[in-house]
Every structure is written in structure tokens, then in C-alpha cells.
N, C-alpha and C positions, 0 to 999 in steps of 0.2 A: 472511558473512566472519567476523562475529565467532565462531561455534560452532567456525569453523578455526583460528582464533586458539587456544580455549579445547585442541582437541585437543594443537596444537603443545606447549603449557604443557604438558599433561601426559606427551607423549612425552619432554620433557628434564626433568622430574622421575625419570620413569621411567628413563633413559638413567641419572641418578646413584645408582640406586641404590636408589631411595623416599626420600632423604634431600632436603630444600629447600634449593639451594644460590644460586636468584635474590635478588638481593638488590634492595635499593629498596622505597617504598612501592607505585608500581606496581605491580609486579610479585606486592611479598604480598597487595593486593588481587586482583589477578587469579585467584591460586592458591586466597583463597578460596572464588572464584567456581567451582572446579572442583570436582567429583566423584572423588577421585581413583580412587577402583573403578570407575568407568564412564568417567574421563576426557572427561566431559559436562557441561553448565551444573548447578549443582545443582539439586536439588528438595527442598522440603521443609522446615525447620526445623534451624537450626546445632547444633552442639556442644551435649548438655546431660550433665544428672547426674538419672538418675533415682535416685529410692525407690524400693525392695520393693513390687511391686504385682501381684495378679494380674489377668490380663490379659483371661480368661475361664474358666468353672469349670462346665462342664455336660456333665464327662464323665469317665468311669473309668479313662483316663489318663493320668498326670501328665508332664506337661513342665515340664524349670528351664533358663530361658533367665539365663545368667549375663552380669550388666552390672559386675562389678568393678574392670575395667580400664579402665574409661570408653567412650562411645559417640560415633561418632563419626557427624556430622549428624543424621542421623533413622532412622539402622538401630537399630531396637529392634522388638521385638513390637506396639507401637502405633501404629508409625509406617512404615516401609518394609515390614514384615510385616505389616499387618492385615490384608491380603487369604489372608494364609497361615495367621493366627489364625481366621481365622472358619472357611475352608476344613476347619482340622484341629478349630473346636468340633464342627462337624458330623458329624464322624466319632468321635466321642468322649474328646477329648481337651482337658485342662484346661491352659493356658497359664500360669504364671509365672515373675516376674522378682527377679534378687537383684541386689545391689552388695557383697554381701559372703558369694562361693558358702564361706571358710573356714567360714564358722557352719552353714552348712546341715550337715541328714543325706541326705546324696544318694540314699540307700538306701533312700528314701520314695519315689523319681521314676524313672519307665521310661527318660525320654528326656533327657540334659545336652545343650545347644545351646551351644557354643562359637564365633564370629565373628569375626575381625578386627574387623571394623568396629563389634563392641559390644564389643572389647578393644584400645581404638586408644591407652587414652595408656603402658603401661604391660605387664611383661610377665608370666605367671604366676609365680608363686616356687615352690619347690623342696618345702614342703610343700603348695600346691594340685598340684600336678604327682602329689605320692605319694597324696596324698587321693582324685583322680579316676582314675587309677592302680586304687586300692583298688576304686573303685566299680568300675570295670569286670569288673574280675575276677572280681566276686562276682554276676556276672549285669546290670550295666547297661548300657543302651545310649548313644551318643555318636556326637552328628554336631558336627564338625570343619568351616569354612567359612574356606579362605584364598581369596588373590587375586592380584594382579600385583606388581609388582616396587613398585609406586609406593606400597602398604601396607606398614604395619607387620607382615609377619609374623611376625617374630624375637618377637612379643609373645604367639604362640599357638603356637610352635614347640618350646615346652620340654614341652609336652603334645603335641603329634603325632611327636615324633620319641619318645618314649616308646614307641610301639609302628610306629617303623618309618618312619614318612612328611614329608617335609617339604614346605614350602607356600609358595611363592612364589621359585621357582630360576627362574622367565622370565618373561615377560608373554605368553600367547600370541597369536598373530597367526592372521587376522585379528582386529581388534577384535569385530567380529560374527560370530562363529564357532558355524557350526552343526557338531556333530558326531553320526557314526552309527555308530563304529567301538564297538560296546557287546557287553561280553563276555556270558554266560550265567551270569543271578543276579538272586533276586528282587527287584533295588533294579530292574530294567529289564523288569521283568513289563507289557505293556501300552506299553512304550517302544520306539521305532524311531530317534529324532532327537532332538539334546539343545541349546542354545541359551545361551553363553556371551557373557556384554559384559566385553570385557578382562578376563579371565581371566588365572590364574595356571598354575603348569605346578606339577605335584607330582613327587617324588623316593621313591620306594618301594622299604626293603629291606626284610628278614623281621622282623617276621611280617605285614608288611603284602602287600595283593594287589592287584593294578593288574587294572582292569577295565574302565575307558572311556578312550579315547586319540583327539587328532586325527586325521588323515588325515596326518600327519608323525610319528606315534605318540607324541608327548606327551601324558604321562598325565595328564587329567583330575578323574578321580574313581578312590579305591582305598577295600579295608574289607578288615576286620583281625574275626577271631575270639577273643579272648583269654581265658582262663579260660573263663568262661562268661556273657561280656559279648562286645556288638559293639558296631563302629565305620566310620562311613563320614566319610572327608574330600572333599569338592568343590574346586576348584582357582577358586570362583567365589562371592563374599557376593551376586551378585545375582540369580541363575537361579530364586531364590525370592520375591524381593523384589515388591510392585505393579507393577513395569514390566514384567516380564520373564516372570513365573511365568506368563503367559497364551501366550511365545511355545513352538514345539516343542510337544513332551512334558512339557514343565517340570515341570507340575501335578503328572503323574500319576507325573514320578519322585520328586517331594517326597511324596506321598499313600507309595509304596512304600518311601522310606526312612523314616521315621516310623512304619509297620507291621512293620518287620523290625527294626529296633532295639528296639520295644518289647515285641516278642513272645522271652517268657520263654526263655532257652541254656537254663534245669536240665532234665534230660530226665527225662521222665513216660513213656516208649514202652518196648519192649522192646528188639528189633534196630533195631540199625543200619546202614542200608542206601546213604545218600547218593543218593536218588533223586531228592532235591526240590531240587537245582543249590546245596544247602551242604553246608559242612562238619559240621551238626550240632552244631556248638559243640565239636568234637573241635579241640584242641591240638599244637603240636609245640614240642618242652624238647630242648635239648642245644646243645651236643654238649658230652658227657660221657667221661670215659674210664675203663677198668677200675677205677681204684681208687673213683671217685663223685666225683673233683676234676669242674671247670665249673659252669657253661656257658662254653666256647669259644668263639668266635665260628666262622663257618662257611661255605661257599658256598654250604649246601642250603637251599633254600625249598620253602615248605609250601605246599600247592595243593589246592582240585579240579579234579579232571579229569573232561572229559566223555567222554571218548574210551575211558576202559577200565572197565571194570564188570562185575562177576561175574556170570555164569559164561565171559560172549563172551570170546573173544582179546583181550589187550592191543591197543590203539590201533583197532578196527574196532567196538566199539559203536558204533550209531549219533549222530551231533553232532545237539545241541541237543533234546533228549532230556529234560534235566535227570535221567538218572542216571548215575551215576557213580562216582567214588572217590575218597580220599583220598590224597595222595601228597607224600614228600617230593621232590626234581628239584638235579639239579646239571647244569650244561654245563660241566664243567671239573675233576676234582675236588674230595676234601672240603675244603679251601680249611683244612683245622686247624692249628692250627701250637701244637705241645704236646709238646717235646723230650721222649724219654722214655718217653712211653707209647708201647703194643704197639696198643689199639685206641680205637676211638670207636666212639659209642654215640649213636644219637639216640633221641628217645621221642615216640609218638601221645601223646597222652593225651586220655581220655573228657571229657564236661563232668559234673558233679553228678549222683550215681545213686541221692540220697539221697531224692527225691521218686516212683521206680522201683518199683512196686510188685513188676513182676516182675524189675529186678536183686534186689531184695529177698531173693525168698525164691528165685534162683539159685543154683547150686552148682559152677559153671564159665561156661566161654565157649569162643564159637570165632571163628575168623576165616581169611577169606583174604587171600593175600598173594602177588604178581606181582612178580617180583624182576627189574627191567628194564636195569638199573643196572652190573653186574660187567661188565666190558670182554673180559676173556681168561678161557677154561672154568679156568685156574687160580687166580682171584679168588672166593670165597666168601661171600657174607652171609649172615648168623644171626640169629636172631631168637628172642625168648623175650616170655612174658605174664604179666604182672603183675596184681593184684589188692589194692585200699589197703581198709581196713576198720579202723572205729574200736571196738576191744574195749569193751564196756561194762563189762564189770569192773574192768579195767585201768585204763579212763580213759586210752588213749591209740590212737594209732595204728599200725595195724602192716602189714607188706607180708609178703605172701609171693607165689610163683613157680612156673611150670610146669619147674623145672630148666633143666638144660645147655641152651644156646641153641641151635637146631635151624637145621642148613646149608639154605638155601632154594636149590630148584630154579629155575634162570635160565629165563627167558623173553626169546625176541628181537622186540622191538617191532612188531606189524604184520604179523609172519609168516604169520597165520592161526593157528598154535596156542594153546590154555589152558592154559599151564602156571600155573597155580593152585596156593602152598603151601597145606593146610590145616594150620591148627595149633589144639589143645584144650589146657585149661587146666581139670581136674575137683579142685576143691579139699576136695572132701567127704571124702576120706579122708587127709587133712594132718592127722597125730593134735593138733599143737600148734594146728589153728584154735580160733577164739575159739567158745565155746556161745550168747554173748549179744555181736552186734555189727550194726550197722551196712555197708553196702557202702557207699563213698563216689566210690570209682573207680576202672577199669581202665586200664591203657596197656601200649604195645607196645611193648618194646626193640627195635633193628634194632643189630645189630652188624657193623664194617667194620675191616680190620685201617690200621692210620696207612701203612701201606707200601705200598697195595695204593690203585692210581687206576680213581676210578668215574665214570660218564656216565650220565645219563639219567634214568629214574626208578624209585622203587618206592611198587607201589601198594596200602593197606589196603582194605577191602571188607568188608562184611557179617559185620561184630563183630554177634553172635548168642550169649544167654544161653542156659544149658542147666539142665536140672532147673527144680527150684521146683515151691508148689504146684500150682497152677491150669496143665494140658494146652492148649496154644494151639493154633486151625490158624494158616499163617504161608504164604500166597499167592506164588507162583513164576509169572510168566507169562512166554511166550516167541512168537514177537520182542515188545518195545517198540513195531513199529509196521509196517504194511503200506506198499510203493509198488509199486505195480503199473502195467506199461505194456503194454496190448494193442493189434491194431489191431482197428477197427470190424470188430462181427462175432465175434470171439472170444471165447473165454471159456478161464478157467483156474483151475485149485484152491491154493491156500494149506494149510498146517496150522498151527494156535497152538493150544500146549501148555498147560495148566494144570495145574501141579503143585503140591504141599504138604510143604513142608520144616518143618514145625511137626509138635507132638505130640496133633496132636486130627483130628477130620474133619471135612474145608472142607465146606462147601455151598455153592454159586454159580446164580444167574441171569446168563444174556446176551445181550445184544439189539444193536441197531443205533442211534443214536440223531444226526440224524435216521435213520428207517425206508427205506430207497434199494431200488429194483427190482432193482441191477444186484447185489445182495453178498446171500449168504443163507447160513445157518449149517447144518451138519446135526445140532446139540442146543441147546436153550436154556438148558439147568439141570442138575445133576448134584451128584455129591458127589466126592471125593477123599480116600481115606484116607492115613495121614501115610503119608511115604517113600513117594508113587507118583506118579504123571500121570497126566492123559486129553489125549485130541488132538483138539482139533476141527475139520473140517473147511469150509475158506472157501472159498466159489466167487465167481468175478470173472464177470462176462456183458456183455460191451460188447455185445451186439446191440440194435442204435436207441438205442445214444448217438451223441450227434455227436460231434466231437474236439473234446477240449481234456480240464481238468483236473476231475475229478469225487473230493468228500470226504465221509468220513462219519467216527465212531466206533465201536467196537466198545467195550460200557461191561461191563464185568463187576462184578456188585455180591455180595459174600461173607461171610462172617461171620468172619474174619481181622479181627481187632479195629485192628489201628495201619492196614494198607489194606483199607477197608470196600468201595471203589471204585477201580478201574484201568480207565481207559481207555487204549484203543490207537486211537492215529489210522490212518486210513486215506485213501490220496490213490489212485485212479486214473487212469493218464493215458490219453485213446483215441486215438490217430492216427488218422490217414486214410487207413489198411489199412497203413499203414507200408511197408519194402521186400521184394518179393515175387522180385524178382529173385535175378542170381548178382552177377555182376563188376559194381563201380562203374569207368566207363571218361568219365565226365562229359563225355559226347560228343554231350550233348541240349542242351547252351547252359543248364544248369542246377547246381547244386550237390547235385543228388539227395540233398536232406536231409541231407547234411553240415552241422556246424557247429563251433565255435572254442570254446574253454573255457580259462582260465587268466586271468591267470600266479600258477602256484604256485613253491612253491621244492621244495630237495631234502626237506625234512621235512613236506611235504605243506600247507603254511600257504596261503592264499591265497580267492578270488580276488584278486590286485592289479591293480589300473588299471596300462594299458600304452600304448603306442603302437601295438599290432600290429591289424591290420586283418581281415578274412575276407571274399573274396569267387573267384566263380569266375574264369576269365581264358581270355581265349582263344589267347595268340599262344604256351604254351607247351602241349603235348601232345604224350606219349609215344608210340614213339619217338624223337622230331622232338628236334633239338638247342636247349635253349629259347631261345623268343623270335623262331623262325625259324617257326612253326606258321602257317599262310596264317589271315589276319583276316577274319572273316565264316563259317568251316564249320561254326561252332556245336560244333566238337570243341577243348576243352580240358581243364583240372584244377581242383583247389581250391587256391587260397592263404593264406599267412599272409603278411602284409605291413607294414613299418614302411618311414615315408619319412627316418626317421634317428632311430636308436636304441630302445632297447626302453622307456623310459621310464618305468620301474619303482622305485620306492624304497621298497626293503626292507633294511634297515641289516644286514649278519650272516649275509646270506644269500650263498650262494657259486654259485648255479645259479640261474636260470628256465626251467620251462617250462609250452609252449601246448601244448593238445589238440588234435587233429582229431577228432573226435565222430564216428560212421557214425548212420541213422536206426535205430529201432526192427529187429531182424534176427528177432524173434519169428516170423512168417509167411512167412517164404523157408525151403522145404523144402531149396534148396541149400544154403544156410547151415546149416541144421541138421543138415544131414550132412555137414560141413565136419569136419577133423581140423586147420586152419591157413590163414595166408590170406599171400598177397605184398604189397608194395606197392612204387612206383616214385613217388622224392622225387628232386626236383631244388633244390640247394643254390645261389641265385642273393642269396644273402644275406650270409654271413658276409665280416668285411672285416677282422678285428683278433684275430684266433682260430680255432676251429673247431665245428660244430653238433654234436651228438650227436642220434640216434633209438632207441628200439624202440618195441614192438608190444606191444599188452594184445587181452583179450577178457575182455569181460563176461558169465559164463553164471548161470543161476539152479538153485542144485541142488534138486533137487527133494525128493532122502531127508533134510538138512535145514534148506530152507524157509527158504534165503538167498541175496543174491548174493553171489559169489566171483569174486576177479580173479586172473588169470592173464598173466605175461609172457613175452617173449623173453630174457632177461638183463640183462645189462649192455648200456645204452645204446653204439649203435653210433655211431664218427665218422662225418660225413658230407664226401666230394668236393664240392669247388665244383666249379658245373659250365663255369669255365673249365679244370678237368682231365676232370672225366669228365661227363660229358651227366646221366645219369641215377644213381642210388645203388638197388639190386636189396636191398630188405630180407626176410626168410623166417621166419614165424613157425609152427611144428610146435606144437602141444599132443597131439599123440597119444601123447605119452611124459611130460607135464609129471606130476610127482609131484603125488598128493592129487587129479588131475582127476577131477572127478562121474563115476560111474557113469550115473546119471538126471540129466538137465538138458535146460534153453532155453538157444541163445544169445541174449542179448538185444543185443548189442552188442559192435563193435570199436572202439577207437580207438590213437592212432597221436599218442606224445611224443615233441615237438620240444627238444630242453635247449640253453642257452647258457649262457655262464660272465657272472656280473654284472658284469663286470670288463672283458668282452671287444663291440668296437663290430660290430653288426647294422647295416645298410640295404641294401633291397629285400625279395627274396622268398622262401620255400622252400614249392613246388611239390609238389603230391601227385595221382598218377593211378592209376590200375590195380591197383585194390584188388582181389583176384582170391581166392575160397576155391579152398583146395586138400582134394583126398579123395582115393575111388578111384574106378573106373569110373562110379559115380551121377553125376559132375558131366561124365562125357563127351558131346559133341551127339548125339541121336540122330535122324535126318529121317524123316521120313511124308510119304508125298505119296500122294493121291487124285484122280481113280479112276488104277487103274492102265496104263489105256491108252483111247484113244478110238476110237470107232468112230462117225464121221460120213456121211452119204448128203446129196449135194443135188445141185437139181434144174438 
């Protein structure tokens, strides 16, 4: 009883605020008997004041845990963290502590440790704030540790909202909160599941990035790129602590934030690619307007994205991939508000290219650029490249420019095309460049007129130096990654490209690793000279696998100096000879490998948890008016099913929908002489609204060497079928624009849409999945012998 007692105390600490409003001695004794970050009995040793001490020193990274602000019970590095000190000497890193971070030179230390709860009595002031401010910019790392409502956050808040985030706007619930909602980023390398005790909920604008959220999407944990420093805030002082750091992933996401903060922003490589799930340490500044007045404030935020990545189509590179791009994103537009001027202007900007051997001795740059953003073909964005370089003559800094800012070609989001701006920037014959300078950095203007409303995003990519001494080869591989699905028994070919966008010639080895019976190449090694490709040839062989999922790597090793190594994974899946038939008519008392997928929304987000069900049923079957189909003929449909309401929360989203999945269609010759297929949905669901449908197919092209999806249109409404029994849907692909010449169908499936807004309960029914062609799918009978000729006695 009493550890419930102790909770209670801190739910009404918490309810006011974090401020102690019980009064009495009771009551202050009780309070101090609590933990208020865990809202637990305490542990450990009260309130002190440490000295300057280090804490451990057996390794070539420095950590400065700042205790200025006072500690509050035993959160310091020797006390609630030594399980976290020892853990990090081991990995090479030296532990100490200040009381007074004004005197330090931060600029000595990879990693600042900031805490509530080793910043409990007092708040930071306005020059530590510009101090650590400083450090970051200039390449330091910084992790950020608030909590719940019932801490002082407002004590560690004049520095996190510095670049963006604040720390402690809720107490999250449950107090034992595990969460798995973790975005794509090296702090969650090796991380599946994360382990919060009473927790705080963080608040994230630009330049901050939210990246781990509950399962009610309060965000967590976010990190920030700034200058050429990073930053991670936690929404939690104890997920690292002795108690805690052993539950989940804890460990190993503390081991990954403490690697990534301390590894050096200045960039030492050449191209910039965004392959490896960051920013690079690449910037966004603005918004700015024609004359140079700002920064304005803005709606656009700064991002990577996994989804678009040169050279693929906007939004279809492959997720979780870790390559990608950079991008600025608005859902509303540019939110500026700057009487007066004609345009705004935002800016990339590089990190430090001062350690770059080969921006060095560069003489230009390139870049592309996915312009996703313009609303109407009468909206224009422009964009121009800059280059900052310190004259050494002069002694100063000087900018110059690739001119007049160039109209970028609109791309619509997901459509399957590349429309990719290239844009160059060859500075070598700027008569007034410097003979004796420095490069220090480039960045990229995007221009937008203040009149003109923009949605969506625009994406940077493969900023690539040009000239300079030293001829690079510079590795191009295509796809990122194999999935292949056959059935038992098959087999089927792949091609992956290997090209050379660099100025020298690749040499490559490639193998398989592990070595798998079923995948075999037809070359091991080769060379490629700049500006070309080679294609190599991949064969899949499911004969004498059993089903299920079979992995390997394709490891290619090159002499392209920044990637020496590319692997491409490889997943194969084998059925169980998959469907060899024509018409799904689900009239075997089975779901014939049917299955349910969702709920996504209209911008493709998802899986979300739902209330919808999937299973076969028998009392509804086409023709038959449902629910009247006789019980026991073993002739029914597939269902999607909720016994009340969809149960979905997704804050923003204005649709859901569930898939009907078909099996593998690989080895049904009918199918693969299909030109479209029917289906028959019966609407025994909708009660507050109305259901939408269409029709997809999934083929694999084969000239190149992807799946592509193909629809019927716009989602069709659907009849309840207390008006019409059945809903007749028709999908033709024999005219769909862009359809493969050469392809497998690998699959059909069939979207169910509801408005979020609008109440579901019951069913919506699906039968008679039917391919359509020409004369090849008509029945043809054979019957043997052709007559008999019988004698008996």
C-alpha cells in the first residue's frame, strides 16, 4: 500500500504543474521520500553538490557531464549513471564532471551531457545558453535529458529550445511505457523497443526532428543537425540510469547516441549522397528575402527522407534503406509573413569543407534537385548554387554564384516519374575568383515567389564536386536491394547495374555472402569506365527450397574511395507453388491465400492497429444476396470485418484504408495472360457515410528490373447492400499508360477507403476475383477415348 501511496504523491505534484503545493510536515516528508522522475520510493543518496571530478579516463573520447545547476538525489555519473560510465569507458570514452560548465572550453569535449535532474535547482543563463549554442555549431555533440511534468524543466529549457525542442509539455502515460514507433536513424541502429518510467513528452519545431513517438504519437526522443554539431533530447533522465538502462534496447540506444554525437559533422569525403539515414551535417537558414533582410520565421521544415533518392522517382525508393535525401516540407504553405517583399528564399547549407581534401582542390559542384512542392503548373521554384571561400589574400570571405536562379522542373509525388533538376556550378572561369583560398562551403538557394502557395516537399541529392586534382572512380549501384517471390520450383532472373559517375575506372569484385545455392551471378569482377555501366546478371532457383523466407547479400567491394563496400540485401520468398489457377470464387471453405494489410491513410503512412478483422465466411456468396448463402456448402468470400468501428488513431488523416492481398500470381499462366481482372464486393458495413474501392496490380518489369504498380482510378463508391446486393468493379490495364512491355504479374490486390470521420460496423465482402483477356482464358474440354467399344459375355 504504501509504494501506492508514494505514486498518488506524485500524480498531484504532477497534476500542479512540478510545483509542491502540499503543505504540512507530513506531507514534505512524504515528498521527500519520492523520486519525482520515477515517481518511486527513492534510491540512492539525497541532494548533493559535487566538485569537478573525473569520473573515468581510459579513453579517446571526451565526455562533460555538467553538474552547474545542482543535482538532484544521486543522478550524476557516479551515482544513478555508473552503470552507464563503465559501459561507455569500455568503449572508449572518458567521463567528466563540472559545477561550473561557464569556465570550461567545450571545444575540448565530443559529447555535453545536459540533465534535468543534474540541473535541478536552477536554470541555465543566457550566456551558457549562447556558449553551448557556440559549441554546437562548431561541430559538438549534445545530448539533452528532460522528463515529466513533475521536474524542473523550464531549468534546461533555455537550451533546448535553442534549437527547436522543449521538454516536459506532458507526463507520458503509461508510467511503464514501452515504445516501438522509432523512425530511420543511427541513434536506433540495433533498436526495436525503447523503455520509458514516467516520462516526459517533447514539443519539436525547426530545426528540430522528431523521430521516436508513442503509440498516441507523442514524441519521445528528437535530434537536431546544427551547424556542424548534433543533438539528441530524450523525453526521459532514466532510460539510462542503473535501473532502467538494462530494460528494452536501452543499452544499446545509449551506446548509439553517444557514437553519433561524437563522430565528427566536418566533412572529410567528397560527394554527398545521404545514404547512410543522415543529414550529413548539411543545414537549412532562412527564410530570407530578395534584399538578404531575415531569417523569418516559416512553416518549412528540414528533413531526411527515406522515400526519394536519386536517381528513383520521387516517393518509390525503397523505405528503410537508409538512402535518401534531403528536403525542405511544408503542409500548408510558406507560413512568411514579410510585407513587401516579392520572394523568399530558403538555403541547404554544407557542414565544413575545410578538412575536404577533394572540395579542396574542386572547381565546381552539382546537384540534383526534385521540385515536389508547386501546387498549380503556374507556380515556379528556382534555385541557384552558391559557393563561400576564404581569399587568403584578402583575409576575408567571399561568395560567389552560378547566376540567374534556374526554374526547376515540377515532379508529382509517387507518380513513377524522375523528374530530376540537374544543376552545375563550374567556378573556374569566374575571372574575379580568389588564386589563393580556401573552400569553406557550399549551399543551395531555393526561391519561391511570397504570392504563390506551396505543399509538399523539395528534395536535394547528390551534391557531387567537379574538377580537382586527383580523377576518382565514384560507384552507382542499382536497385539498393532484391525481394523476390517465387513458387517452389521456379526460378527467375534479376539485373543490378553497376555504374561509375566518377572520373577514373572502378574495379569491382562480387560475391554472395553468406554463399546460398539458390542466387548465382554471371560475373564476379570487372571494371567500369567513367560515364558507363555493366549489368549483371541474377538468377533466383527456388528448386528444393521449402517455403518461407530465404536471405543473403550481394557484397560488392571497389576501389571508389568514400564506398569501398555496398551491399545489397537480398530476401527471397518461396511459396508453396503459390496460385496456379484462374478465378478466386472462394468456394473450397478456404481464403485461397488471400490476405488483409492496412490501415494506411491517403499519403500512404501506415501500418495502423485497427479493429478490422480478416477471415473467410460462408453465409455470404456471389450471386446470392448476402447473408442468405445456405451454411455448410463450403461456397463463400473473403471479409474485412469490425464489430464497431475502425479503431484507428491517426490524428490528420482524413481516409483509411485495408487491402485484400491475392497470393503470389507468379505461376498461373492465366493470369499472366490477363489484360485486367473483375471483382464482386458486397458493402454490409457502412453505417455513417459511404465506402470507396479500386483495383491495383502488381507486375514486375522486367527491361527495368522493378515492381510497378498500376491502378483503376479514382476510388469507386460503394452500394450498401441493403440497395444493391453486389458492387461489379472492372479493372482494364490493356491501355493503362507506361504498362511494361516485358513483365510477371506478381499480384492483385483490391482498396477498401473510409472517411476517418465516418462510423463502420460489420462487413465488406469480396468474391469473384475473375482475370480478364482474350480467347486464352476461354474453357476448352477434351474428353478421351472418343467412343467405346465394349463385348461381354
Amino acid at each position: 500500500m504504501r509504494s501506492k501511496f508514494y505514486v498518488l504523491i506524485f500524480a498531484l505534484l504532477v497534476s500542479v504543474g512540478g510545483f509542491i503545493s502540499i503543505q504540512g510536515s507530513i506531507a514534505q516528508a512524504l515528498v521527500k521520500d519520492v523520486d519525482l522522475t520515477t515517481g518511486l520510493p527513492v534510491q540512492g543518496k539525497p541532494h548533493t553538490s559535487l566538485k569537478p571530478a573525473i569520473v573515468t579516463s581510459n579513453g579517446d573520447k571526451e565526455v562533460l557531464w555538467d553538474l552547474t545547476h545542482g543535482v538532484y538525489l544521486d543522478y550524476e555519473p557516479s551515482g544513478h549513471y555508473s552503470n552507464l560510465v563503465s559501459i561507455l569507458g569500455g568503449l572508449g570514452y572518458t567521463i567528466t564532471t563540472t559545477t561550473n560548465i561557464g569556465s570550461e572550453t567545450l571545444s575540448q569535449y565530443d559529447v555535453v551531457v545536459i540533465c534535468v535532474a543534474s540541473a535541478w535547482d536552477e536554470a541555465y543563463t543566457t550566456g551558457e545558453v549562447s556558449q553551448i549554442q557556440s559549441y554546437v555549431q562548431n561541430g559538438g555533440g549534445l545530448l539533452i535529458m528532460g522528463d515529466n511534468l513533475g521536474c524542473p524543466n523550464d531549468n534546461i529549457n533555455p537550451v533546448s529550445q535553442t534549437f527547436g525542442i522543449t521538454c516536459g509539455m506532458s507526463t507520458l502515460s503509461p508510467d511503464d511505457l514501452y515504445f516501438t514507433d522509432l523512425a530511420s536513424h543511427p541513434i536506433f541502429a540495433g533498436v526495436s523497443e525503447l523503455y520509458y518510467r514516467a516520462g516526459g513528452e517533447l514539443v519539436v519545431t525547426s530545426p528540430g526532428e522528431e523521430v521516436a513517438w508513442t503509440g498516441g504519437g507523442e514524441v519521445t526522443v528528437a535530434v537536431v543537425e546544427q551547424g556542424s554539431g548534433r543533438i539528441v533530447v530524450t523525453g526521459d533522465v532514466g532510460f539510462c540510469d542503473n535501473t532502467y538502462i538494462g530494460n528494452s534496447d536501452n543499452q544499446k540506444f545509449a551506446e548509439n547516441i553517444f557514437s553519433w554525437l561524437s563522430t565528427a559533422s566536418s566533412w572529410t569525403g567528397g560527394k554527398f549522397d545521404f545514404n547512410d539515414g543522415t543529414k550529413q551535417g548539411w543545414t537549412l537558414q532562412g527564410a530570407y528575402d530578395e534584399d538578404g533582410d531575415g531569417p523569418f520565421s516559416s512553416a518549412f521544415g528540414f528533413h531526411w527522407r527515406d522515400r526519394v533518392n536519386h536517381p528513383n522517382p520521387p516517393g518509390l525508393d525503397p523505405g528503410d534503406d537508409d538512402k535518401g535525401s534531403i528536403a525542405i516540407c511544408t503542409i500548408g504553405g510558406h507560413g512568411i509573413s514579410n510585407p513587401g517583399a516579392t520572394w523568399w528564399i530558403m538555403q541547404f547549407h554544407s557542414p565544413n569543407l575545410e578538412t575536404s581534401t577533394t572540395w579542396q582542390n574542386a572547381t565546381g559542384y552539382t546537384v540534383e534537385i526534385a521540385e515536389c512542392m508547386s501546387t498549380f503548373p503556374s507556380i515556379i521554384i528556382y534555385s541557384n548554387l552558391y559557393v563561400v571561400v576564404y581569399d587568403i589574400d584578402e583575409g576575408r570571405d567571399r561568395y560567389f554564384y552560378n547566376g540567374t536562379a534556374q526554374d526547376l522542373e515540377h515532379d508529382v509525388y509517387g507518380d513513377g516519374n524522375a523528374d530530376w533538376n540537374h544543376l552545375t556550378f563550374d567556378w573556374s572561369a569566374i575571372p574575379t575568383f580568389p588564386t589563393n583560398y580556401v573552400v569553406k562551403e557550399v549551399f543551395v538557394n531555393i526561391w519561391g515567389k511570397m504570392s504563390d502557395y506551396v505543399e509538399g516537399g523539395l528534395y536535394l541529392d547528390e551534391v557531387t564536386p567537379i574538377g580537382g586534382l586527383m580523377p576518382l572512380p565514384d560507384i552507382v549501384v542499382n536497385p539498393p536491394s532484391f525481394n523476390v517471390t517465387l513458387a517452389q520450383g521456379a526460378t527467375t532472373t534479376r539485373t543490378l547495374t553497376i555504374g561509375n559517375v566518377g572520373s577514373a575506372n572502378l574495379t569491382f569484385n562480387i560475391s554472395t555472402v553468406p554463399a546460398v545455392g539458390w542466387l548465382s551471378l554471371n560475373q564476379s569482377s570487372g571494371t567500369v569506365t567513367p560515364g558507363t555501366d555493366t549489368d549483371i546478371t541474377v538468377t533466383f532457383d527456388a528448386s528444393g527450397l521449402s517455403p518461407g523466407t530465404h536471405q543473403t547479400d550481394i557484397v560488392i567491394n571497389s576501389n571508389d574511395p568514400d564506398e569501398s563496400t555496398v551491399t545489397i540485401p537480398v530476401t527471397l520468398e518461396v511459396t508453396g507453388g503459390g496460385w496456379v489457377g484462374g478465378k478466386f470464387d472462394f468456394n473450397d471453405g478456404t481464403d485461397q491465400g488471400w490476405t488483409l494489410e492496412g490501415a494506411y491513410d491517403e499519403s500512404g503512412n501506415g501500418p495502423f492497429s485497427s479493429y478490422f478483422s480478416f477471415d473467410w465466411w460462408d453465409q455470404v456468396n456471389h450471386p446470392n444476396t448476402p447473408f442468405t448463402d445456405p451454411l455448410g456448402d463450403n461456397k463463400g468470400s473473403v471479409m474485412l470485418f469490425t464489430p464497431s468501428g475502425h479503431g484507428i488513431n491517426n490524428p490528420g488523416a482524413t481516409w483509411w484504408i485495408m487491402q485484400f492481398h491475392s497470393p503470389d500470381l507468379s505461376a498461373s499462366s492465366i493470369w499472366q495472360a490477363a489484360n485486367g481482372y473483375t471483382v464482386e464486393i458486397a458493402d454490409a458495413m457502412s453505417t455513417g457515410g459511404t465506402l470507396y474501392s479500386n483495383l491495383y496490380v502488381v507486375v514486375y518489369d522486367i527491361d527495368e528490373s522493378r515492381d510497378r504498380y498500376f491502378y483503376n482510378g479514382t476510388a469507386q463508391p460503394l452500394q450498401h447492400y441493403s440497395v444493391a446486393d453486389w458492387n461489379h468493379l472492372t479493372f482494364d490495364w490493356s491501355g493503362a499508360s507506361g504498362f511494361p512491355t516485358n513483365y510477371i504479374i506478381k499480384e492483385v490486390f483490391v482498396n477498401i477507403w473510409g472517411k476517418m470521420t465516418d462510423g463502420v460496423d460489420g462487413g465488406v465482402f469480396l468474391d469473384e476475383v475473375i482475370p480478364i483477356s482474350g480467347p486464352t482464358l476461354q474453357p476448352d474440354i477434351t474428353v478421351a477415348p472418343g467412343l467405346f467399344n465394349v463385348t461381354l459375355a
